[in-house]
C-alpha positions in Angstrom: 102.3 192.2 49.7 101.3 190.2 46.3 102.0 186.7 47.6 100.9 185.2 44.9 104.0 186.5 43.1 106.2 184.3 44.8 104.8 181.5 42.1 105.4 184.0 39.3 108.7 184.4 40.6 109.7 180.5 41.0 108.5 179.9 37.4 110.4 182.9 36.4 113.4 181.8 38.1 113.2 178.4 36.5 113.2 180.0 33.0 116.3 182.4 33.7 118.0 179.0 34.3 117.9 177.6 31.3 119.6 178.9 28.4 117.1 179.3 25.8 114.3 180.7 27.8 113.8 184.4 29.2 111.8 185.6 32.4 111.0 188.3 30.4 108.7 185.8 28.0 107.3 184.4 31.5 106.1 187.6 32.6 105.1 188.0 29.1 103.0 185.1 29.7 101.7 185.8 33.7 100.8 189.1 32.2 103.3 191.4 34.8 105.7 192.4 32.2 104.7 195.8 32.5 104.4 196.1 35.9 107.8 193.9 36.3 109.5 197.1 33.9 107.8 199.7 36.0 108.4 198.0 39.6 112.4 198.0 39.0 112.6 200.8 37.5 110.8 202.7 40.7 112.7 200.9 42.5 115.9 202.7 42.5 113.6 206.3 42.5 112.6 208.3 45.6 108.8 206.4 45.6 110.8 202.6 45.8 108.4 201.8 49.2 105.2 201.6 46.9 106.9 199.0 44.4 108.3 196.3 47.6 104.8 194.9 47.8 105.3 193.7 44.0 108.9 193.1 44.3 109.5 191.4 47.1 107.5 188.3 46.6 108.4 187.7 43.0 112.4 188.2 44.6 111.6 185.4 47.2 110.3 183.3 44.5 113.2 183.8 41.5 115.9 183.6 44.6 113.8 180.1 46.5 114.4 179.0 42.6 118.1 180.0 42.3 118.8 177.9 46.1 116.7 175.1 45.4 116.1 174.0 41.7 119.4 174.7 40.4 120.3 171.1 40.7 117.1 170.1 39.7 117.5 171.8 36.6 121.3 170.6 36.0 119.8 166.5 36.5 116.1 167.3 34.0 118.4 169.2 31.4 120.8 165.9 32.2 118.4 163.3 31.5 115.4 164.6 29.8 117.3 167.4 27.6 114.5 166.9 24.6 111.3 166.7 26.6 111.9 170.0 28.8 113.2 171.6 25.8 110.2 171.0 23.8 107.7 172.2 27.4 110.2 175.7 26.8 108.9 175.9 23.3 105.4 175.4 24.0 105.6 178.2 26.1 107.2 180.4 23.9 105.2 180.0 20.8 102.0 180.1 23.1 102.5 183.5 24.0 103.1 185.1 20.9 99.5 185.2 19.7 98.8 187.1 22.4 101.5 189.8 22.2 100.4 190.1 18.7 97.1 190.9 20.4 99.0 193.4 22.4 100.3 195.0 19.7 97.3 194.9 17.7 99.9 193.8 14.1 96.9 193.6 11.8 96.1 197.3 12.7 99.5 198.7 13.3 102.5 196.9 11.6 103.6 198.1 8.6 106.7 196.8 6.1 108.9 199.0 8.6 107.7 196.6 11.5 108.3 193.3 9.1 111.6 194.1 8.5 112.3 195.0 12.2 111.3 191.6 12.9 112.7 189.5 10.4 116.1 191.1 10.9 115.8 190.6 14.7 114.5 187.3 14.7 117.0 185.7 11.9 120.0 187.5 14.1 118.8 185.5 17.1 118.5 182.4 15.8 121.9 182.5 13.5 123.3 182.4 18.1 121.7 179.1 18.1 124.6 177.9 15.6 127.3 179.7 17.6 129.7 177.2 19.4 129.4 177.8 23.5 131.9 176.9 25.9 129.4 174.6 28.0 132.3 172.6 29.0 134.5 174.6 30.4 135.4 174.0 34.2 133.6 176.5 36.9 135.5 179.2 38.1 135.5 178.9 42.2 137.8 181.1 43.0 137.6 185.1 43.3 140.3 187.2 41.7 139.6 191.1 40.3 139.8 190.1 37.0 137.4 187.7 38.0 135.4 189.7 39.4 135.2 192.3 36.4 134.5 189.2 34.3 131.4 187.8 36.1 130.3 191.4 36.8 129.9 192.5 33.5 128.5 189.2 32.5 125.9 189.2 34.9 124.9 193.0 33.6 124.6 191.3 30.1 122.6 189.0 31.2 120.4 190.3 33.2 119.5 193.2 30.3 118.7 189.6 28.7 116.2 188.5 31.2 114.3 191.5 31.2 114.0 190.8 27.4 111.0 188.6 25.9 113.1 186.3 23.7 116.4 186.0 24.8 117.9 183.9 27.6 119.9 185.4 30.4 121.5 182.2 30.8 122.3 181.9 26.9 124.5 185.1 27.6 126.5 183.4 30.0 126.9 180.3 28.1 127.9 182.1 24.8 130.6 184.1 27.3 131.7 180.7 28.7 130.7 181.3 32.4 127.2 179.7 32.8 128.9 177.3 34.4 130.2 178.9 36.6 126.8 180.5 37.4 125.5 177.4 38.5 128.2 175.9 40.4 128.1 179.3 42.8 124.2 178.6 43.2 124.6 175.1 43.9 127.4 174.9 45.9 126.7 178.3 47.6 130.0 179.7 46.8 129.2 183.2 48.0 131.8 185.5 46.5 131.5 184.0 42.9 127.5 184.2 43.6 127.5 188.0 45.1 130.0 189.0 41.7 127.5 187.7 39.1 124.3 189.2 41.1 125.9 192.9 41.5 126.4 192.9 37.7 122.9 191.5 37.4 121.4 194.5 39.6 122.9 197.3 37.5 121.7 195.8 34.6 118.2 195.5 35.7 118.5 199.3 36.7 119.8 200.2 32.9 117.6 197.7 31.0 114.3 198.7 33.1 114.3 202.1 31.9 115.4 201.5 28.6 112.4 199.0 27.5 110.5 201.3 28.9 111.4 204.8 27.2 111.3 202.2 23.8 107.8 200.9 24.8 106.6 204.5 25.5 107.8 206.6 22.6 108.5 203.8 19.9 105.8 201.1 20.8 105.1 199.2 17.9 108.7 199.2 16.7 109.5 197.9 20.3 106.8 195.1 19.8 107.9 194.2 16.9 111.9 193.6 17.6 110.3 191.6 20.8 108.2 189.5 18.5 111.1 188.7 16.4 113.6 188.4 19.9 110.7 185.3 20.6 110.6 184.1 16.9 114.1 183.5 17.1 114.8 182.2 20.4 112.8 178.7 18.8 115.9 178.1 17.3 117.8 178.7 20.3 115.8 176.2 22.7 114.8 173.5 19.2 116.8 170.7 20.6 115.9 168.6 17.3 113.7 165.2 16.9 114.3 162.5 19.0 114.5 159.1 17.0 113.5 157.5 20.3 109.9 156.5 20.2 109.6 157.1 24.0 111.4 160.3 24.1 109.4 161.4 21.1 106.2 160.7 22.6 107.4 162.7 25.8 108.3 165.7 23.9 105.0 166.1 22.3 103.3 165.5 25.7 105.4 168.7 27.4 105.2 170.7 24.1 101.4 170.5 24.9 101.7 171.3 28.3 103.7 174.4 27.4 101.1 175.1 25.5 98.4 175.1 27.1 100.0 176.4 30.1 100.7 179.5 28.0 97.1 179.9 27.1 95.9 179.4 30.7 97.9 181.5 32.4 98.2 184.4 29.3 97.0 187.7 30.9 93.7 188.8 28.3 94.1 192.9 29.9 95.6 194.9 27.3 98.7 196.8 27.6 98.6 200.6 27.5 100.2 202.0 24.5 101.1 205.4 24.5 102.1 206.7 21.1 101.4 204.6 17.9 105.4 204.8 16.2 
């Protein structure tokens, strides 16, 4: 067993619960991404023993994360809303020098790539001006419509978390049931809980092998929509500037940890590419 991906999986988890910010940038920046694709993919395939070792220990940390800091993440977004956003962005604009790394731009990105990009990034961040229905009340109670609701939401958003960029939590919020996500984690209403996570599942089971066909047989391209997926998500998780001395001073403070958090912990092995497309 990798236990020292129960870490990976509480910072993880602590991303996938804020709308804004993807696990799939996390891994990015822990340098599993990869092996995060690969491992669920396996998973559900005939040789699924040789991938628990990985799994099970990032699980234990994303779910110890779900349990435990999902209040702490409702009072921090509460009462320090501009100073954890601006932590979020450091760690997202810290990574992307090294997935241009990855992806080798100068070498391999043509005007094809650019456009990919730009078009992918500007989409994304165009969200960040789309009204959510944050206020609307939790749903507690477990109907089938219900159920077909949350289900498909969670599939959304999980194929959302497995993406560098965007938020699995921005998907629920934009489809009006994030908070309902949270109330079922920290109130440990089951049914509501279990609906959103068997939608999540199947999505990982989809998404996995899909990032992975497009990293394999269109790399660069692939690289390039998940540069611009990061690019934009700054506008998603910008929470603007504080005219609050104090609170000012406190964002730049976590926008450097970020930072250098994303630089400490960045991953310098190089990812296997496959074909150059």
């Amino acid at each position: 067993m990798e236990w020292k991906n129960i870490y990976r999986g509480i910072l993880m988890g602590i991303s996938d619960l804020i709308p804004g910010v993807s696990g799939g940038t996390i891994a990015f920046i822990l340098g599993i991404y990869d092996r995060l694709l690969e491992s669920i993919s396996g998973f559900f395939s005939r040789d699924w023993k040789k991938y628990l070792g990985f799994l099970v220990p990032l699980g234990i940390g994303i779910v110890i994360t779900l349990l435990v800091f999902s209040r702490v993440i409702e009072y921090v977004l509460e009462h320090y809303y501009e100073a954890t956003q601006f932590f979020f962005m450091g760690l997202i604009i810290g990574v992307i020098p090294y997935i241009m790394k990855q992806a080798e731009v100068k070498k391999n990105f043509t005007a094809r790539h650019l456009i990919v990009l730009g078009v992918i990034g500007t989409a994304l961040a165009v969200t960040a001006f789309i009204p959510t229905e944050e206020n609307l009340a939790p749903i507690t109670s477990l109907t089938l419509p219900v159920f077909f609701l949350l289900f498909f939401s969670g599939w959304l958003a999980s194929m959302a978390m497995l993406l560098p960029g965007i938020s699995g939590s921005f998907i629920l919020l934009l489809l009006g049931v994030y908070s309902t996500a949270i109330n079922a984690l920290s109130t440990l209403n089951i049914p509501i809980a279990l609906a959103i996570g068997a939608g999540v599942i199947v999505g990982f089971i989809v998404s996995s092998k899909a990032i992975q066909y497009l990293l394999a047989h269109f790399t660069y391209v692939t690289y390039a929509a998940i540069i611009g997926l990061i690019l934009g998500s700054l506008f998603v998780v910008f929470p603007g500037f504080s005219s609050d001395l104090t609170t000012l001073i406190a964002s730049v403070v976590t926008f450097v940890l970020g930072l250098s958090f994303t630089l400490l912990f960045s991953s310098p092995k190089k990812t296997a590419i496959t074909e150059e497309v």
